[in-house]
MIPA-920750 format. One record per residue: residue number from 1; residue in one letter; x, y, z of N, C-alpha, C in turn. Coordinates in steps of 0.05 Angstrom, whole numbers, plus 5000, padded with zeros to 4 digits. Last residue first. Example, Ala and Ser with C-alpha at 12.3 -4.5 7.8 and 13.67 -1.06 7.14 Angstrom:
2
LOLUM | 2 | s | 5257 | 4955 | 5142 | 5273 | 4979 | 5143 | 5258 | 5001 | 5157
LOLUM | 1 | a | 5264 | 4886 | 5156 | 5246 | 4910 | 5156 | 5264 | 4934 | 5156
***
This chain:
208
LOLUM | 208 | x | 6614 | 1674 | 8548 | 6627 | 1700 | 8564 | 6640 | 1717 | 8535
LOLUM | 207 | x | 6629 | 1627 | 8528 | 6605 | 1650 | 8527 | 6610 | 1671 | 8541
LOLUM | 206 | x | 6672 | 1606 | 8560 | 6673 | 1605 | 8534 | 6649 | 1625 | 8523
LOLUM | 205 | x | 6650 | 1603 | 8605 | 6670 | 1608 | 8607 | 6675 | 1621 | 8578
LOLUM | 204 | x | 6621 | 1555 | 8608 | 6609 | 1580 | 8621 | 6630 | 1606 | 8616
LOLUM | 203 | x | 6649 | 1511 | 8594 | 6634 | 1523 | 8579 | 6618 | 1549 | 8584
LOLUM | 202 | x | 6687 | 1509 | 8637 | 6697 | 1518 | 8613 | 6672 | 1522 | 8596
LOLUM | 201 | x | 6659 | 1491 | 8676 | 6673 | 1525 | 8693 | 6678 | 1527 | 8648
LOLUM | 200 | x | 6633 | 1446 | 8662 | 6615 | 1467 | 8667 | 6634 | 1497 | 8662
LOLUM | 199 | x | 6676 | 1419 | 8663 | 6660 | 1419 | 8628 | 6641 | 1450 | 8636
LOLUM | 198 | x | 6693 | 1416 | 8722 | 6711 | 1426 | 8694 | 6689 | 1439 | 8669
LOLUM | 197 | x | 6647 | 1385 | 8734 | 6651 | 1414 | 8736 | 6671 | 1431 | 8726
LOLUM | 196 | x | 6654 | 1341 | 8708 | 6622 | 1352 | 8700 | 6631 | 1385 | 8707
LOLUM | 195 | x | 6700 | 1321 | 8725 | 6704 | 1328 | 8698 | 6680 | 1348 | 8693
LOLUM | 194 | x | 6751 | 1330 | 8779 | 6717 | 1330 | 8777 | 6704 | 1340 | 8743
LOLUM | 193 | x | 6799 | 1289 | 8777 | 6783 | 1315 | 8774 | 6752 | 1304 | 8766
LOLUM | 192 | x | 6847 | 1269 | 8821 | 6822 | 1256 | 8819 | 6804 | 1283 | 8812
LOLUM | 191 | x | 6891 | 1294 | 8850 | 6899 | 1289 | 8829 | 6865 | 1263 | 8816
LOLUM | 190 | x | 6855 | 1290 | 8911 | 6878 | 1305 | 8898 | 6883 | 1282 | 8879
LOLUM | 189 | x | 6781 | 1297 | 8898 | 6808 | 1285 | 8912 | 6828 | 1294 | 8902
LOLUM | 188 | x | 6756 | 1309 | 8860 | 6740 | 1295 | 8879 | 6754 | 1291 | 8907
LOLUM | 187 | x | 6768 | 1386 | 8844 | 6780 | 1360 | 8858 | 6754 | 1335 | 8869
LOLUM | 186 | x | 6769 | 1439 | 8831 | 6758 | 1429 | 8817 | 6763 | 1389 | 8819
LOLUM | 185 | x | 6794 | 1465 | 8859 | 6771 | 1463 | 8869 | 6766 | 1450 | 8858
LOLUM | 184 | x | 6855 | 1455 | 8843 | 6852 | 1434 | 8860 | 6815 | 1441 | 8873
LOLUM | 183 | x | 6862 | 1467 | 8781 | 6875 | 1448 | 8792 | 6854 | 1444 | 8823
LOLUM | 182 | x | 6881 | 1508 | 8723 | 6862 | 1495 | 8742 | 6865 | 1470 | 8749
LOLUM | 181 | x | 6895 | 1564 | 8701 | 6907 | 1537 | 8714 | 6898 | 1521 | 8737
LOLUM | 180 | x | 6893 | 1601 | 8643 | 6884 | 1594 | 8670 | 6891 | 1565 | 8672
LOLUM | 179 | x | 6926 | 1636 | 8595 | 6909 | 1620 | 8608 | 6899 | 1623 | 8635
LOLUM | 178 | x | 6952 | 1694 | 8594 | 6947 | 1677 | 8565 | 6927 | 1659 | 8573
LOLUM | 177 | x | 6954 | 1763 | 8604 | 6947 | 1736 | 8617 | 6940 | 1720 | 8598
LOLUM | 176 | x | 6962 | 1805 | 8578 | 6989 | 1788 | 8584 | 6972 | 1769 | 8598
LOLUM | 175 | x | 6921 | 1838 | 8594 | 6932 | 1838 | 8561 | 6941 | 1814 | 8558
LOLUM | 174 | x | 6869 | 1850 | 8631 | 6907 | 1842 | 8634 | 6913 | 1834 | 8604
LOLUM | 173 | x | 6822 | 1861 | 8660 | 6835 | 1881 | 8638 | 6862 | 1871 | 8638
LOLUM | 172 | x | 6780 | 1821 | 8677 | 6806 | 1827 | 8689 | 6816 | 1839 | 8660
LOLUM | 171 | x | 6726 | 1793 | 8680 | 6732 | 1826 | 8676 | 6752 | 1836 | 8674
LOLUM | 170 | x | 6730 | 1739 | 8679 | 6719 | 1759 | 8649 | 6723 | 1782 | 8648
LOLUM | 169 | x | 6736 | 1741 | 8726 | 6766 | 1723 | 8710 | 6766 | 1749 | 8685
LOLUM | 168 | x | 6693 | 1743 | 8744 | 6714 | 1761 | 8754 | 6730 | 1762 | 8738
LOLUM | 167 | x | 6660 | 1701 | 8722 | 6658 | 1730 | 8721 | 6679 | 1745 | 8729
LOLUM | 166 | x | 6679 | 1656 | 8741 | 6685 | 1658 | 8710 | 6670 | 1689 | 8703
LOLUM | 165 | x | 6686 | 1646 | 8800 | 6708 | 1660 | 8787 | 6704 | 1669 | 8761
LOLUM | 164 | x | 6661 | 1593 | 8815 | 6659 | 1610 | 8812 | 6667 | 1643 | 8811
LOLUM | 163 | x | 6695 | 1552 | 8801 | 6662 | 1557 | 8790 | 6661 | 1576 | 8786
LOLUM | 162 | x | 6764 | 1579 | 8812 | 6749 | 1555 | 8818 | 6715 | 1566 | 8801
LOLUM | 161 | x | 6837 | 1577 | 8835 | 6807 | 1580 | 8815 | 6788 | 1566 | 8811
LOLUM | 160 | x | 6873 | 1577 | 8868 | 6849 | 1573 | 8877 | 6827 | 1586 | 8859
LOLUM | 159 | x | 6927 | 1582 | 8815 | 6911 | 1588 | 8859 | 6884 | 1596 | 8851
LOLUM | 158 | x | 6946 | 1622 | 8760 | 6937 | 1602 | 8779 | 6936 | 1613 | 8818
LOLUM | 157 | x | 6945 | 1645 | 8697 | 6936 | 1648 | 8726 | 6937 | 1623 | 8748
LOLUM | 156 | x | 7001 | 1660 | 8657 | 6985 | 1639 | 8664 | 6979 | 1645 | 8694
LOLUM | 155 | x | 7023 | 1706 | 8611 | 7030 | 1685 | 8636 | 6999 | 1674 | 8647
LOLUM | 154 | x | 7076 | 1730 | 8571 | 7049 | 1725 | 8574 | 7048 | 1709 | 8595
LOLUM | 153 | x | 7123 | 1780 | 8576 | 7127 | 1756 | 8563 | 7087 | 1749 | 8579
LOLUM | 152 | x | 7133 | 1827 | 8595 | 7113 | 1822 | 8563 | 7110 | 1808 | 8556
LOLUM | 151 | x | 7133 | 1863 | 8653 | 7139 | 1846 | 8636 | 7120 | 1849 | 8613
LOLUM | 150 | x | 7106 | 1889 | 8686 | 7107 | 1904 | 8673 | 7128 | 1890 | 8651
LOLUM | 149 | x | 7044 | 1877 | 8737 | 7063 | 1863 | 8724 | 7077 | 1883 | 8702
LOLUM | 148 | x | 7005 | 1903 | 8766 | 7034 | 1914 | 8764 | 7058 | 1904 | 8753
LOLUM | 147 | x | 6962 | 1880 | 8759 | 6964 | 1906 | 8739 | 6990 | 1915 | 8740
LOLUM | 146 | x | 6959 | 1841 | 8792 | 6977 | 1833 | 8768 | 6972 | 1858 | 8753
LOLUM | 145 | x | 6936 | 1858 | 8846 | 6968 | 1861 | 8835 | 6972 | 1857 | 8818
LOLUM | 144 | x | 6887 | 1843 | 8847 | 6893 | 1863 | 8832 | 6926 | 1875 | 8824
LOLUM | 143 | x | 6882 | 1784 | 8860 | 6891 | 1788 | 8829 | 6899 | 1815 | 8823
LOLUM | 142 | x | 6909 | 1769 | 8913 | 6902 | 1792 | 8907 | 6898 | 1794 | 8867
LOLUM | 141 | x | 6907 | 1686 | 8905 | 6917 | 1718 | 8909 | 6904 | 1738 | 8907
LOLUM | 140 | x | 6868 | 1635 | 8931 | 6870 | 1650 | 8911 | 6898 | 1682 | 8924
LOLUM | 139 | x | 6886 | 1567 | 8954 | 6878 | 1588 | 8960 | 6895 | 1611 | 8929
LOLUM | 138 | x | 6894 | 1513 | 8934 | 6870 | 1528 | 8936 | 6861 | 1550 | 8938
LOLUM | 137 | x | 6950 | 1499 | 8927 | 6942 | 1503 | 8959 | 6905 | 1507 | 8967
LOLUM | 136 | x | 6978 | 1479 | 8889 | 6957 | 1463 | 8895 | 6951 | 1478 | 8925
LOLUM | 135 | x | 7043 | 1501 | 8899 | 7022 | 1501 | 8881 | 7000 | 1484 | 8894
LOLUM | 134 | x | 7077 | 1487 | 8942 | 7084 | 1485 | 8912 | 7062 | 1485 | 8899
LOLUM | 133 | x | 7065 | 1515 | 9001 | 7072 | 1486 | 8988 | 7085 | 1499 | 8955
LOLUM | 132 | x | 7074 | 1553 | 9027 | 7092 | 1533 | 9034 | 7087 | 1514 | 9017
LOLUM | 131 | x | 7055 | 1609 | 8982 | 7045 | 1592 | 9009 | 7074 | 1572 | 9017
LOLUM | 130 | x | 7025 | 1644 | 8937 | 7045 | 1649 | 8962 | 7041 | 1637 | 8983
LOLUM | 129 | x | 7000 | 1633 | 8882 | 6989 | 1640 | 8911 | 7014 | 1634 | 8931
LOLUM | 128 | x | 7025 | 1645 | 8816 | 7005 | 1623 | 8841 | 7008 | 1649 | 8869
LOLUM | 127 | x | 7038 | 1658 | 8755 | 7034 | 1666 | 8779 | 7022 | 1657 | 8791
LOLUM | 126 | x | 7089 | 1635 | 8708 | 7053 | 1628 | 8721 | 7050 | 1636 | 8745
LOLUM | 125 | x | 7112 | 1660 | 8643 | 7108 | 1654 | 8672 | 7080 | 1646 | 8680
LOLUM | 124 | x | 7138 | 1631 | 8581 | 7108 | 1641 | 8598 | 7124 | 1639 | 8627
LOLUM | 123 | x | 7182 | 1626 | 8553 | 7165 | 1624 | 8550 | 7143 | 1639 | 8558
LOLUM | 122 | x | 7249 | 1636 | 8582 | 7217 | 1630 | 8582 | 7202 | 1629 | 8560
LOLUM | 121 | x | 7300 | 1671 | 8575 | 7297 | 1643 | 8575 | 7275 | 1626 | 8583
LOLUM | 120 | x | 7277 | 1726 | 8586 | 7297 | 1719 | 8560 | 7303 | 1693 | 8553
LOLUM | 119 | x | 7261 | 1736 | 8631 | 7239 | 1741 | 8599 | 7255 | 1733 | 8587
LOLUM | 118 | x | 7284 | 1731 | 8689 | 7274 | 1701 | 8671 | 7261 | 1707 | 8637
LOLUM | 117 | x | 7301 | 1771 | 8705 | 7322 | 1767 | 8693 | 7314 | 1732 | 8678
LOLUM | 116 | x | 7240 | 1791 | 8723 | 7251 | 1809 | 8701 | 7274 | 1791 | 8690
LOLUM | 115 | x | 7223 | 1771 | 8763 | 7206 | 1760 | 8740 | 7229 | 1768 | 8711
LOLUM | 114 | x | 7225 | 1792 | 8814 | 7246 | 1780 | 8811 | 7243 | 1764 | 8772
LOLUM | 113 | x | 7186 | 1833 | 8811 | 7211 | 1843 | 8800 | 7230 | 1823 | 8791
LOLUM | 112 | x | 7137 | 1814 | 8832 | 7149 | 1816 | 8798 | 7172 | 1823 | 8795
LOLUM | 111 | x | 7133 | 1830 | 8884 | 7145 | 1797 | 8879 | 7153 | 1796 | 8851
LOLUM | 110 | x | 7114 | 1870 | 8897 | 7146 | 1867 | 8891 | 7149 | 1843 | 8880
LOLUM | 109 | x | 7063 | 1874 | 8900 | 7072 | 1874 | 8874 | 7100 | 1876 | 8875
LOLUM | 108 | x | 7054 | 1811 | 8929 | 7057 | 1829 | 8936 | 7064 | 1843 | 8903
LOLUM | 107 | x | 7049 | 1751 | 8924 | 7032 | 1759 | 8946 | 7035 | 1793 | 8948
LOLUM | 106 | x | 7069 | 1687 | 8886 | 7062 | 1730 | 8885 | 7045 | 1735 | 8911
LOLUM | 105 | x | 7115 | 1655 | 8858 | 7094 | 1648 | 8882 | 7091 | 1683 | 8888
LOLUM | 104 | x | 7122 | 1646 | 8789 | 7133 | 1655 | 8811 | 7105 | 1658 | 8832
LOLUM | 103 | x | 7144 | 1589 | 8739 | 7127 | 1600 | 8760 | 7138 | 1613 | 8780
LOLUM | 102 | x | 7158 | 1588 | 8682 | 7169 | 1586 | 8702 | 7147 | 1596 | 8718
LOLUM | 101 | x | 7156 | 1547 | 8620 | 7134 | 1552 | 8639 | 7147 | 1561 | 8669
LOLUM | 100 | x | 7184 | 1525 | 8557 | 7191 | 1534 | 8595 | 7161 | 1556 | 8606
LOLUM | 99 | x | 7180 | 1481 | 8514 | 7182 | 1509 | 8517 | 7185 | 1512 | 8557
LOLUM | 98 | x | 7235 | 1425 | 8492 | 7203 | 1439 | 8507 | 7206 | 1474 | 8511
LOLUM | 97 | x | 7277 | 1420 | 8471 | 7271 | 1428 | 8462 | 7241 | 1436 | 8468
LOLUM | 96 | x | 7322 | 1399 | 8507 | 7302 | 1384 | 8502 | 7278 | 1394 | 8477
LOLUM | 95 | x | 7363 | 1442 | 8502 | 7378 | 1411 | 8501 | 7344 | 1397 | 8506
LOLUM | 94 | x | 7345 | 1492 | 8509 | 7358 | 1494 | 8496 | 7368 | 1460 | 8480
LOLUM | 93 | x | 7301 | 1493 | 8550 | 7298 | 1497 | 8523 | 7318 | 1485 | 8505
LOLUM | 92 | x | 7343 | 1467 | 8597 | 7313 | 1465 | 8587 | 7311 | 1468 | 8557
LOLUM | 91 | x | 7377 | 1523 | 8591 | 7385 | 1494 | 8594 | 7359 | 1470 | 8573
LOLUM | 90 | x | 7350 | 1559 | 8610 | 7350 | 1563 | 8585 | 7359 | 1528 | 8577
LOLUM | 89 | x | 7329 | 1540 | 8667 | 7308 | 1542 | 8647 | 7328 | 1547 | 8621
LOLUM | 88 | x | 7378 | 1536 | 8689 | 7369 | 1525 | 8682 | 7346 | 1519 | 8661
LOLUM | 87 | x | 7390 | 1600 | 8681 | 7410 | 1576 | 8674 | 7390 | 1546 | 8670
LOLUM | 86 | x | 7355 | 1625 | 8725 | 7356 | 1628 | 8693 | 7373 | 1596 | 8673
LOLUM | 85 | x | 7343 | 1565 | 8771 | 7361 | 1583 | 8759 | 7354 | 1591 | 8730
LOLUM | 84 | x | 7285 | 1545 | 8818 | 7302 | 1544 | 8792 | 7313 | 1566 | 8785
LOLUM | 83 | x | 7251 | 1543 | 8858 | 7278 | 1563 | 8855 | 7294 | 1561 | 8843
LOLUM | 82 | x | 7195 | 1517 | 8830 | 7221 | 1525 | 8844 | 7233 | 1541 | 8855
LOLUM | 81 | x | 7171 | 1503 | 8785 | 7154 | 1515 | 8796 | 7181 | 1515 | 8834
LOLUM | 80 | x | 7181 | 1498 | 8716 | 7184 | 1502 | 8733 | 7178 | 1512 | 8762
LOLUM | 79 | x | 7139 | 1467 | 8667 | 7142 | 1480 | 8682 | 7153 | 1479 | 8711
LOLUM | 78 | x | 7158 | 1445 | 8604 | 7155 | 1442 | 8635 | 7157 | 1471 | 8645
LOLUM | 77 | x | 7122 | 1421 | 8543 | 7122 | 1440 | 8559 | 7136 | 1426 | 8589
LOLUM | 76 | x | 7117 | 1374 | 8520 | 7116 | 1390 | 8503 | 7124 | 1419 | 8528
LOLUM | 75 | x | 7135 | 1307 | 8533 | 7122 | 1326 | 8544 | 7133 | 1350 | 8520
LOLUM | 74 | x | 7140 | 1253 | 8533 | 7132 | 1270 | 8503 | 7118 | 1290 | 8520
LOLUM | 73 | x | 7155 | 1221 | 8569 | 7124 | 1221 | 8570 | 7114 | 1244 | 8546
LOLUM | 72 | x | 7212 | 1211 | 8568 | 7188 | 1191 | 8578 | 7161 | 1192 | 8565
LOLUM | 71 | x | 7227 | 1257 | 8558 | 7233 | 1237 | 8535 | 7215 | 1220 | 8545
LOLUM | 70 | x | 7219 | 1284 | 8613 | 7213 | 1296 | 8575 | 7213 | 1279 | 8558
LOLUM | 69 | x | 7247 | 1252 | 8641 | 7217 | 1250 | 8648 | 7198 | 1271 | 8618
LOLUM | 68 | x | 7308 | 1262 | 8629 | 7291 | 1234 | 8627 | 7261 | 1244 | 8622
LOLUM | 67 | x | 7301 | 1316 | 8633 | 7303 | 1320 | 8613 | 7295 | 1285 | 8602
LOLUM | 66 | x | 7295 | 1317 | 8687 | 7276 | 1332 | 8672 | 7278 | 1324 | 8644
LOLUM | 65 | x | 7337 | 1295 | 8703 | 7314 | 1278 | 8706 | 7298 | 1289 | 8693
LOLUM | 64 | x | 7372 | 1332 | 8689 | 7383 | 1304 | 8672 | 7352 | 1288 | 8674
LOLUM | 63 | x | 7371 | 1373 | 8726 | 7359 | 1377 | 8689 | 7364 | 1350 | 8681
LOLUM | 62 | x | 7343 | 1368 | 8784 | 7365 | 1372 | 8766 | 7356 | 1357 | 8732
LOLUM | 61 | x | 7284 | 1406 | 8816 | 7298 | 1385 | 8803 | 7323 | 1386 | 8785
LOLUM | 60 | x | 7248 | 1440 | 8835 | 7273 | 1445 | 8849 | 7291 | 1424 | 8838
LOLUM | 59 | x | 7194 | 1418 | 8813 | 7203 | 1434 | 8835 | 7237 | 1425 | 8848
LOLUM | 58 | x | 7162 | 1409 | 8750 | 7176 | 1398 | 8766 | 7188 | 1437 | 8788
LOLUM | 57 | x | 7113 | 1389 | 8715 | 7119 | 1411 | 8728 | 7130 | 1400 | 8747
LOLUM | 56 | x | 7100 | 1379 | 8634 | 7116 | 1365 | 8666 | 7122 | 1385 | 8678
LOLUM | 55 | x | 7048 | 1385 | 8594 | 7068 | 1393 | 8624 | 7070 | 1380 | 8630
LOLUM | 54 | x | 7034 | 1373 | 8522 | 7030 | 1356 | 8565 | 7054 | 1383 | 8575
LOLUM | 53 | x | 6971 | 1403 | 8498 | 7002 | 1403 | 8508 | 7009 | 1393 | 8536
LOLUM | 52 | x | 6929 | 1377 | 8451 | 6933 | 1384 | 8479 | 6963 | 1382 | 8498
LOLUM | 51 | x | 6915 | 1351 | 8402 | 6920 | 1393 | 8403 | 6934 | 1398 | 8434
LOLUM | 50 | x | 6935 | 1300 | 8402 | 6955 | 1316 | 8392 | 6954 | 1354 | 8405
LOLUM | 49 | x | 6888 | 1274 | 8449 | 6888 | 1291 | 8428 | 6915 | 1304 | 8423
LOLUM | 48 | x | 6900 | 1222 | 8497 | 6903 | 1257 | 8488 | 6903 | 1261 | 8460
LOLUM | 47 | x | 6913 | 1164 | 8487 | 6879 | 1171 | 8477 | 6880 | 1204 | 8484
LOLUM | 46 | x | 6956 | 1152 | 8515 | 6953 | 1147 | 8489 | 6928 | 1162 | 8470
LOLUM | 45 | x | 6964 | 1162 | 8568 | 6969 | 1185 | 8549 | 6961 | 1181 | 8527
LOLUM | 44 | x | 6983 | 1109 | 8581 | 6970 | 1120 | 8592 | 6952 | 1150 | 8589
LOLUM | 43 | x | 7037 | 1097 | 8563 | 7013 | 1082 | 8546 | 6987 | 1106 | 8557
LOLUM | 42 | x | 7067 | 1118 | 8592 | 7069 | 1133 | 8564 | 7036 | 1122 | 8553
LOLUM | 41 | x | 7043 | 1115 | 8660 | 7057 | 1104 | 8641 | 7048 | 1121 | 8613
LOLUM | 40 | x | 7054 | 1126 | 8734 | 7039 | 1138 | 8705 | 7056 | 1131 | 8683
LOLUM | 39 | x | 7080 | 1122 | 8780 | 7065 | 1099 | 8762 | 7055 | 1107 | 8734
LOLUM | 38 | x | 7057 | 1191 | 8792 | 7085 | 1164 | 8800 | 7062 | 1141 | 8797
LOLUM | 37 | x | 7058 | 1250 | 8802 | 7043 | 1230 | 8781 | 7061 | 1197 | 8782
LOLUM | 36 | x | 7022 | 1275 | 8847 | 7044 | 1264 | 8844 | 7042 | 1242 | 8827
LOLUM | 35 | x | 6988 | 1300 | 8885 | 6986 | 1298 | 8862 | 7003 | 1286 | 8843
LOLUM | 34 | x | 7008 | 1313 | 8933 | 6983 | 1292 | 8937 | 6988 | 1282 | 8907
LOLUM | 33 | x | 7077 | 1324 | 8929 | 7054 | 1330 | 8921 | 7035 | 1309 | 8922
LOLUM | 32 | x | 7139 | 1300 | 8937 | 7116 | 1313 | 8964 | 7090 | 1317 | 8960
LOLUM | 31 | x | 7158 | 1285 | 8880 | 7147 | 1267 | 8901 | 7126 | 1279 | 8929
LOLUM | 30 | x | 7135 | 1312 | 8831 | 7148 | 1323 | 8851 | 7137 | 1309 | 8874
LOLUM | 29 | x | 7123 | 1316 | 8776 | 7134 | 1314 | 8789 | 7142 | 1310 | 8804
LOLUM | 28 | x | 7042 | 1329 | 8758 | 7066 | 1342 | 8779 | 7085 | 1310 | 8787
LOLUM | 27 | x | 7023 | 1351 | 8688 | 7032 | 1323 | 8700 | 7056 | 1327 | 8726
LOLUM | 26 | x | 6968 | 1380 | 8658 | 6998 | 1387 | 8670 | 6999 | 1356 | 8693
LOLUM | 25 | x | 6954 | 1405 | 8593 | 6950 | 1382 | 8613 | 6970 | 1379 | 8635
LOLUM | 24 | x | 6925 | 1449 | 8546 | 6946 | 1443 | 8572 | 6943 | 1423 | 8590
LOLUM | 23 | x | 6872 | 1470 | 8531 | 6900 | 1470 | 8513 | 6913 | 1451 | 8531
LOLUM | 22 | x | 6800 | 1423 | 8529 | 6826 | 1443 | 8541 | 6857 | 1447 | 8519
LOLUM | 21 | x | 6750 | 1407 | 8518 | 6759 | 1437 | 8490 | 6793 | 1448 | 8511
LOLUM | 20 | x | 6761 | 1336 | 8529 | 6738 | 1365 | 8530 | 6763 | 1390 | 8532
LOLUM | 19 | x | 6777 | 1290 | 8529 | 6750 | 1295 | 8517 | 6743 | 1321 | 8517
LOLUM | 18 | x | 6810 | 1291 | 8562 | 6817 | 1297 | 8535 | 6798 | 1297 | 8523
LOLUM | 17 | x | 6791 | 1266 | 8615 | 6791 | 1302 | 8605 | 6805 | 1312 | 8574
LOLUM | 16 | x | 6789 | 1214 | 8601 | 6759 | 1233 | 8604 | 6762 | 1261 | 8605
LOLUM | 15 | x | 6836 | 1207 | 8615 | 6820 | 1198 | 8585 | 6785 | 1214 | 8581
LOLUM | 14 | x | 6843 | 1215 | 8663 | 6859 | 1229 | 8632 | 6846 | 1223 | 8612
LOLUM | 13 | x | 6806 | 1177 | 8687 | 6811 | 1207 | 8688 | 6828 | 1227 | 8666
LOLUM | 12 | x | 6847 | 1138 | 8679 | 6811 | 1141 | 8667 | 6810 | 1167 | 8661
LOLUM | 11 | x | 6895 | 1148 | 8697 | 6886 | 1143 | 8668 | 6861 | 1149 | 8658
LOLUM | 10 | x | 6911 | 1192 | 8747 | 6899 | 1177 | 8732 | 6882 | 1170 | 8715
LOLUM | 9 | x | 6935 | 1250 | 8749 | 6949 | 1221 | 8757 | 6942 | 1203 | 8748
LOLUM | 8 | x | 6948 | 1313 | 8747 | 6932 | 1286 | 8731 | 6945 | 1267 | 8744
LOLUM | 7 | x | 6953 | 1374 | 8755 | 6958 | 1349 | 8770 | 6941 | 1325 | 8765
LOLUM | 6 | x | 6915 | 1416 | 8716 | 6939 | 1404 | 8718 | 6931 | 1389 | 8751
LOLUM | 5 | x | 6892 | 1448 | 8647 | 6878 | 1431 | 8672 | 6908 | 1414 | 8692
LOLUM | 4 | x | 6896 | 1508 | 8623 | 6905 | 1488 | 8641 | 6895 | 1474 | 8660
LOLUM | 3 | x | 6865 | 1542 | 8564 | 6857 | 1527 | 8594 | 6884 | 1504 | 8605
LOLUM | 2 | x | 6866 | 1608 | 8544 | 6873 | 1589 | 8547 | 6867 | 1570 | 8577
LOLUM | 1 | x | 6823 | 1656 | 8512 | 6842 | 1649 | 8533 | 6845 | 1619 | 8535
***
């Protein structure tokens, strides 16, 4: 399975999580977010490993800046985390050539349905935690809903994953879950990660 470490802001800190076995790096957009990567320069990125795919995860944005902030920072992936339009996401693909990450906010097993008219212009979905903000809330979902996912396209866990989770995570019978998206237990502070306990949740993780 796959690892997303996301809301990076600073350099050191970037440079110290490219040190260690993740796929995914995710960089938030989105001025309201603690996490909010503003000031962050290309140079800043320099010392990531090629294997590690940047995200830009933007909320409710028009494609011209997405498509600036793609050329900016050689992003390889965005994720949508909105009320973005099919339209847009194919847009996305189609004129930057990143793959699409759309996120839907789940609290119920209806919430998949709306999942169905995005499999044809995605990539991956990412299911989070049903709140007011945009991700980063901490708090976890019912995982047992995702048995009712009935899509095919693969998707990415997120909300409130955290130490200690890497047993539960290990049991979850889901075919279609490709990663995990780890973000705010794993915090000294928002967008400030705690690397010793990252290295820990992933090598504990990896034996399993």
């Amino acid at each position: 399975m796959k690892i997303k470490v996301c809301g990076m802001k600073n350099p050191q800190n970037i440079d110290q999580l490219g040190q260690l076995p993740i796929d995914f790096i995710g960089f938030i957009f989105f001025e309201k977010s603690p996490r909010y990567a503003v000031g962050l320069e290309l140079t800043d990125l320099s010392s990531l490993p090629v294997s590690i795919e940047r995200v830009g995860v933007f909320v409710n944005e028009d494609f011209e800046t997405i498509a600036r902030l793609v050329n900016k920072y050689k992003l390889t992936y965005v994720q949508l985390h909105g009320q973005e339009s099919v339209e847009l996401c194919l847009k996305c693909r189609k004129e930057t050539g990143v793959k699409v990450i759309k996120a839907f906010n789940v609290s119920t097993e209806a919430d998949f349905a709306k999942t169905k008219e995005y499999t044809e212009v995605c990539d991956y979905f990412l299911f989070d935690t049903k709140t007011s903000q945009h991700g980063g809330s901490g708090i976890k979902f019912d995982w047992n809903i995702l048995k009712a996912y009935q899509e095919n396209l693969p998707f990415f866990l997120s909300g409130g994953i955290s130490e200690s989770d890497v047993e539960s995570i290990s049991k979850l019978s889901l075919p279609r879950l490709y990663a995990l998206d780890l973000n705010s237990k794993f915090e000294i502070e928002p967008g400030l990660k705690n690397i010793n306990m990252l290295n820990n949740f992933i090598s504990h993780f990896k034996t399993i």
